[in-house]
C-alpha positions as CSV (number, residue, x, y, z in Angstrom):
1,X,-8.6,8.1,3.6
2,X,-9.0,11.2,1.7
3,X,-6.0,12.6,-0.3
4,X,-6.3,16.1,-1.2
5,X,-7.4,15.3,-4.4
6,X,-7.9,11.5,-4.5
7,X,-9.0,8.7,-2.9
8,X,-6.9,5.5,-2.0
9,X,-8.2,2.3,-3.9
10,X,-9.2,0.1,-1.2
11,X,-8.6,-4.2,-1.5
12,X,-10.7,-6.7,0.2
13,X,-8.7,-8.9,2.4
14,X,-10.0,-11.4,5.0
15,X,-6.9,-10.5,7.1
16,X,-5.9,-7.1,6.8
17,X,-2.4,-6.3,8.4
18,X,-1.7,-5.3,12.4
19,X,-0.4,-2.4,13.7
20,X,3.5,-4.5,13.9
21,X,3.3,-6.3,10.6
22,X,5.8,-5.5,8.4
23,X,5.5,-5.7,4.3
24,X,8.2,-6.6,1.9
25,X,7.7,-5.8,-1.7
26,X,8.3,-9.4,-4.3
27,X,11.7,-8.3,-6.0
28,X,10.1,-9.6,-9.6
29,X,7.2,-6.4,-9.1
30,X,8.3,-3.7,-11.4
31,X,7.1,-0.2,-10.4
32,X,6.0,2.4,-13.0
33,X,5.6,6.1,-12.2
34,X,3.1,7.7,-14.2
35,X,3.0,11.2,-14.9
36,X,-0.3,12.0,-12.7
37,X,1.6,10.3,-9.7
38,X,-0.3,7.4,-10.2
39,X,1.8,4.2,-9.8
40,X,1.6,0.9,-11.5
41,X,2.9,-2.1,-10.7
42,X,3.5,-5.1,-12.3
43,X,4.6,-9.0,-11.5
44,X,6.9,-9.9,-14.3
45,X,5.7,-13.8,-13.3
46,X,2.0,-13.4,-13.2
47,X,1.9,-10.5,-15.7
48,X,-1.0,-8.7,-13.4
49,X,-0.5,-5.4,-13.4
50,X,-2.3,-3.1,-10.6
51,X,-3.2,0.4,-11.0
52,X,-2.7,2.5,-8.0
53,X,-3.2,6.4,-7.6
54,X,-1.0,8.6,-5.5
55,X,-1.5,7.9,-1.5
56,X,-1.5,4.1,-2.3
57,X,1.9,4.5,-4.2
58,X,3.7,6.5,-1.6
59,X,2.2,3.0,0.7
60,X,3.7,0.8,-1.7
61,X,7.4,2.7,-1.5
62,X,7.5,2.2,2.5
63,X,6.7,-1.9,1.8
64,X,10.6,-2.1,2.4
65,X,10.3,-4.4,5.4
66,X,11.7,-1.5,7.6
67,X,8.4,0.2,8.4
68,X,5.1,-1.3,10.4
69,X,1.3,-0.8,9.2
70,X,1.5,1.8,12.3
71,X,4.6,3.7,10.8
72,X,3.0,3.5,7.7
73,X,-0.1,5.0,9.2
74,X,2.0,7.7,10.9
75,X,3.2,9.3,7.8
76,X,0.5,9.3,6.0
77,X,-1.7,11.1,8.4
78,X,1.1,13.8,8.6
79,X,0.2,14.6,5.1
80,X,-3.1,13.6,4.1
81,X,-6.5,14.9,5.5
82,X,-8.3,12.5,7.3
83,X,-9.2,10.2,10.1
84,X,-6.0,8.0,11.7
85,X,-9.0,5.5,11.3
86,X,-9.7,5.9,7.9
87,X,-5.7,6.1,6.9
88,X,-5.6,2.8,9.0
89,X,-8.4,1.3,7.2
90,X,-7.5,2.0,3.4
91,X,-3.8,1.0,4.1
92,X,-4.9,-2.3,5.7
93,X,-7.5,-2.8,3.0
94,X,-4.9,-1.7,0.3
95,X,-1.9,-4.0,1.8
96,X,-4.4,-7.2,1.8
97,X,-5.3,-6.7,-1.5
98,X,-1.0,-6.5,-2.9
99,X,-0.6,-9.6,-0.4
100,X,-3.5,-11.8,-1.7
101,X,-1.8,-10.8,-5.7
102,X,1.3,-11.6,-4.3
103,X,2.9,-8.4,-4.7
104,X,4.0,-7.6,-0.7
105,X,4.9,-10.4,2.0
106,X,3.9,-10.2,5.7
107,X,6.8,-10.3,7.9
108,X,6.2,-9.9,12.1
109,X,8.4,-7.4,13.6
């Protein structure tokens, strides 16, 4: 997807979420606003720390187990300029990557 001035970091996942998965963010990740709206976050446990810009933090803030990949999907394309398939893919692609670091759970709504 393309923000309108940055590009979402995209993650590799074998098994990127659907449309009705929900994702939970791991109460030990500690989220850091930077000044350039960049976000990172960090797992007290592990001590990995990911960088992520501005469209992939506002993804991270609706992990709150209330909101579906699709709802997710929804908002962003209200505010960002480009294709629902593109918004789809980056978020899926950016929600398998905090899921395989164990940052997010999968829950089925």
């Amino acid at each position: 997807m393309a923000p309108k001035r940055d590009r979402l970091r995209e993650g590799e996942g074998p098994n990127p979420g659907a449309g009705n998965d929900l994702f939970v963010q791991r109460p030990q990740v500690e989220t850091h606003s930077l000044p350039d709206l960049s976000v990172l976050l960090f797992d007290q446990i592990s001590g990995t720390a990911i960088p992520v810009n501005e469209s992939a933090g506002r993804i991270w803030q609706m992990c709150d187990g209330t909101n579906t990949v699709d709802q997710i999907v929804d908002r962003l394309e209200a505010v960002y300029e480009a294709a629902r398939t593109e918004i789809h893919r980056d978020t899926q692609n950016l929600l398998a990557a905090l899921e395989r670091h164990g940052f997010v759970e999968r829950q089925s709504s």
